[in-house]
C-alpha positions, -999 to +999 in steps of 0.1 A: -361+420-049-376+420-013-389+457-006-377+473+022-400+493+045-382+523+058-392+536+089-385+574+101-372+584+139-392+606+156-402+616+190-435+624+200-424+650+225-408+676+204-440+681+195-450+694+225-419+713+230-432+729+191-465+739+212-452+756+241-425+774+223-447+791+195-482+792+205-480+798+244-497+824+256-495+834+294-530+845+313-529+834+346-498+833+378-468+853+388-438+853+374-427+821+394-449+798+381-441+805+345-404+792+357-420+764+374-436+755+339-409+762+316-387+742+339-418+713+338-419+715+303-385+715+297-383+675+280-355+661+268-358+646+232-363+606+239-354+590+204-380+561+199-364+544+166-390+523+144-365+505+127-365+478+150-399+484+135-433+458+134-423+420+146-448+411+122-437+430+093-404+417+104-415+378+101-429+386+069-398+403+054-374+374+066-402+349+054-400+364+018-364+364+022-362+330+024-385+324-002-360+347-024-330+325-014-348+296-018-366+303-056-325+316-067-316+282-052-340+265-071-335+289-102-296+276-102-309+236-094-324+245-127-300+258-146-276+227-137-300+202-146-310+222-179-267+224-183-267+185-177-299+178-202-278+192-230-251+175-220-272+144-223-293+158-256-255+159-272-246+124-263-279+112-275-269+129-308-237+118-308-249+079-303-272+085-325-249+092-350-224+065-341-253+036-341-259+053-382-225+043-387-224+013-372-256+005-391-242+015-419-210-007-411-234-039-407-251-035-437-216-034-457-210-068-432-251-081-447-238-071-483-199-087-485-216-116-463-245-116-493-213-115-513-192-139-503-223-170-493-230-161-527-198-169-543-196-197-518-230-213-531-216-211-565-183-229-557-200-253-543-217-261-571-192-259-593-169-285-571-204-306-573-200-305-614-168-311-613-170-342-589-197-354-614-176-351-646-146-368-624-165-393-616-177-396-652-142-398-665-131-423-637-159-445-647-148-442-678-118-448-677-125-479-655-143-495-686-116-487-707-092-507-680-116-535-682-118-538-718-079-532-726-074-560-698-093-580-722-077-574-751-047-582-737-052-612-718-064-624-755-039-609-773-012-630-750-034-657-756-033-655-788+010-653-786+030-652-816+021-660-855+044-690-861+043-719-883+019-737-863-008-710-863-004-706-898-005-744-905-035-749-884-056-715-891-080-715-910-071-680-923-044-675-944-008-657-934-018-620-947-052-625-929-033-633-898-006-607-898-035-582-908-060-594-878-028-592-857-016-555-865-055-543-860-056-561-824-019-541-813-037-508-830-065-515-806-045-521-777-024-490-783-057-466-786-074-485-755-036-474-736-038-437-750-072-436-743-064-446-705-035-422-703-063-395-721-084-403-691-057-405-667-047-369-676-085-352-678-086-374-642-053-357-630-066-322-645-101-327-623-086-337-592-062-304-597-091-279-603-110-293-571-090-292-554-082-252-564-117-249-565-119-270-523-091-247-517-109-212-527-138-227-506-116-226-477-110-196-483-145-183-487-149-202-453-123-181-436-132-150-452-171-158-443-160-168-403-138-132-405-171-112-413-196-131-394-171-123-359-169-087-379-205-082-379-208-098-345-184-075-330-204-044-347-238-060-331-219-060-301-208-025-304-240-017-314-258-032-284-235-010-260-245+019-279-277+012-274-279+004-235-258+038-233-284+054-256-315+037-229-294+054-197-287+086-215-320+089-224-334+080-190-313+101-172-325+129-197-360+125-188-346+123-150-330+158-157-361+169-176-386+162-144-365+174-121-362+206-139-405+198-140-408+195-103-380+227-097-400+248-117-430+236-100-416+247-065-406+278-081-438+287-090-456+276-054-426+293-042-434+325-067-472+323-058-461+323-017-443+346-025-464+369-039-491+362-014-467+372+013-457+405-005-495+412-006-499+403+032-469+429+034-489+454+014-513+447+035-502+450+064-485+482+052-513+501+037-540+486+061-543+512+086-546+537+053-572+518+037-591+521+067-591+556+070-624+570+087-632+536+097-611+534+127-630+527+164-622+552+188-594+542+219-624+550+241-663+556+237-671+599+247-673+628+235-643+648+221-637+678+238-602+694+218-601+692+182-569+693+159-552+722+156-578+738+178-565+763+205-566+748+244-555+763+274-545+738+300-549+734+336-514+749+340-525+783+321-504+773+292-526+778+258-513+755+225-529+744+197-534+707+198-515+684+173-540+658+180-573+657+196-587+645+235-617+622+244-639+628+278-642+590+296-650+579+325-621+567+348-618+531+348-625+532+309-601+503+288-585+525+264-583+503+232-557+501+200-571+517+169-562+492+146-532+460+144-499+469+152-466+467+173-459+487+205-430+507+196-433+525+236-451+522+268-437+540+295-438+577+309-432+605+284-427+641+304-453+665+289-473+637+279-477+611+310-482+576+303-475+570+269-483+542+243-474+547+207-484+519+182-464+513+148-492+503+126-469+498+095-463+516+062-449+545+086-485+554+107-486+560+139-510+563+167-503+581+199-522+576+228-513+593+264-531+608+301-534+571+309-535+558+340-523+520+338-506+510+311-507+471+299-491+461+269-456+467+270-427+474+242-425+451+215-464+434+220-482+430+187-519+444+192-550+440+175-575+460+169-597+467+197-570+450+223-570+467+259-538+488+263-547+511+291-571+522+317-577+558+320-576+575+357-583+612+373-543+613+385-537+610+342-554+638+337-541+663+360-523+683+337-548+688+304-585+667+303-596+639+281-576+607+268-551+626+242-551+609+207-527+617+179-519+604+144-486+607+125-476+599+090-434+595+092-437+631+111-467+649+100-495+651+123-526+639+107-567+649+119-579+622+139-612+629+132-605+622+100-597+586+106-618+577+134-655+562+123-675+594+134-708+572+146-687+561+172-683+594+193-696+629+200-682+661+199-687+688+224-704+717+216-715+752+234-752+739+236-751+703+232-730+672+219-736+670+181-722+635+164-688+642+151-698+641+112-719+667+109-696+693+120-668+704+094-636+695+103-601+713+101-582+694+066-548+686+082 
């Protein structure tokens, strides 16, 4: 989940209110002028709220946002085309096991096809044999015709045994009636062997044609599987272009869910670069603690916490801690942040305080000119001010104060040290030799 920076609401000038009400002490004017004060420092309490907070930080948090709607979005994209991949795995298994059974169905179709060519092969040759022995006994039979036709074409020939044959024979009357009984015996065999053959002829023609009819019937039965088994190739080459898009629209699913999870992770890595940018940019004024450039280049003349006495009289211990410039002097931001007010503050004067993230603040006031406004982003080391005599009539010394949510922090504690002096009874030491005040 996107981490939310909170940011507290505090006004710098209670602060000051905290300071004259506890650690006044009056030395110096009538009665009169410590009404004229009090009535000066009277401030109202101007609520400056940091939850409009950094722009910056802002950008950053709406950027991840969007990253966070965008990897859910892609998160569900994923989801739906995992969903439809095993949508698509199951229909691949389920053709899968339908083109089984429909292989299983054509080789049953191969083996009764096997089956029935088989049987077919072998009543064809048995309608081949029995052709062969028809023909045999037709020829047969023919010869038998040819020589019966013979016999009897001679044996009317011959015509009847009468007195004349006898008389004129040269065989005698028993030899005759005997030659004539063997030559009807013949005839009448040659006739029953003809109706023999016309009945084994009459037999054969019946069996083939039982046996031309069965082949018909293998025929049909044959033409039945072969459109069976043409039907199931059919079938089976449907399956099989729906297998091919199934399949293609699973690998379709599967890199789209490649090239989502692909985005999600350059979307994961963003991500996570702009959640360190936001750590960043949180904790970068911390982790540049002592390392800070000073607003100006002087010597420090009030320390933190240390006891001052104003122009007015008025003595307070600092919350913060004042720099001697020149006038004219560019009074610089600390470090990169977001102007969170630039205006007059009473009790301070001009007044620029700088949201620097992660809840630090810097403070800066007895300005002359301001010129950044509210809601600028600033660098570090961007002109926000110019310092003046008429800023400084109150107190001396740009004031400089540093807040963590709303504790007041040591400057010198976060300021780079080579880069100013501090002021001393007998001369200006550099800042980090002398031992400073823990806040």
């Amino acid at each position: 989940m996107v981490r939310k920076t909170k940011h507290s609401v505090f006004c710098p000038v209670f602060f000051y209110a905290d300071i004259f009400l506890t650690g006044r002490k009056i030395r110096y004017g009538s009665f009169l002028l410590l009404i004229a004060v009090a009535a000066l420092l009277t401030l109202p309490v101007v609520s400056i709220a940091t939850t409009a907070g950094n722009d910056q930080k802002q950008k950053l948090e709406t950027g991840i946002n969007k990253y966070w709607i965008n990897i859910r979005r892609l998160q569900q994209g994923i989801k739906l085309q995992q969903d439809e991949m095993e949508q698509k795995l199951s229909q691949e298994r389920d053709l899968l096991a339908e083109l089984e059974s429909i292989d299983n169905r054509l080789n049953e179709h191969h083996e009764k096809l096997g089956v029935l060519q088989g049987r077919m092969t072998a009543q064809q040759d048995l309608i081949a044999v029995k052709e062969k022995e028809l023909n045999r006994v037709k020829s047969e039979k023919h010869v038998v015709q040819l020589h019966l036709q013979k016999r009897l074409s001679a044996y009317y020939k011959l015509g009847r045994i009468g007195l004349i044959n006898v008389a004129f024979s040269a065989h005698s009357l028993p030899e005759l009636l005997s030659f004539h009984d063997s030559f009807q015996s013949l005839i009448r065999y040659d006739q029953t062997l003809i109706e023999t053959y016309r009945h084994s002829i009459s037999e054969m023609e019946r069996v083939k044609e039982a046996l031309t009819m069965e082949k018909t019937l293998l025929q049909e039965f044959i033409t039945q599987k072969e459109e069976e088994k043409n039907q199931v190739d059919r079938t089976k080459q449907d399956k099989e272009s729906l297998l091919t898009l199934i399949r293609t629209q699973k690998k379709l699913h599967e890199q789209a869910i490649k090239e989502m999870e692909e985005a999600s992770n350059k979307l994961s890595s963003h991500l996570t670069v702009m959640e360190k940018k936001e750590q960043i940019l949180d904790q970068g004024f911390l982790l540049n603690r002592g390392k800070l450039s000073p607003p100006v280049n002087g010597t420090v003349i009030t320390q933190f916490n240390q006891e001052k006495t104003n122009n007015l009289g008025i003595t307070y211990k600092s919350k913060g801690i004042a720099i001697k410039a020149p006038d004219g002097t560019k009074v610089k931001a600390i470090f990169d942040g977001t102007i969170l007010f630039s205006g007059y503050l009473r009790g301070y004067g001009n007044t620029v305080i700088v949201d620097h993230g992660y809840q630090y603040y810097s403070i800066l006031s007895r300005m002359e000119k301001l010129l950044k406004n509210k809601g600028d982003d600033v660098k570090t080391g961007d002109s926000i001010a110019l310092m003046g005599d008429t800023a400084t009539l109150l107190d001396e010394g740009l004031y400089i104060e540093i807040r963590h949510e709303s504790e007041s922090l040591d400057p010198l504690q976060w300021l780079d040290k080579n880069k100013f002096t501090l002021e001393t009874n007998e001369k200006k030491t550099p800042a980090k030799v002398v031992e400073q005040v823990n806040p």
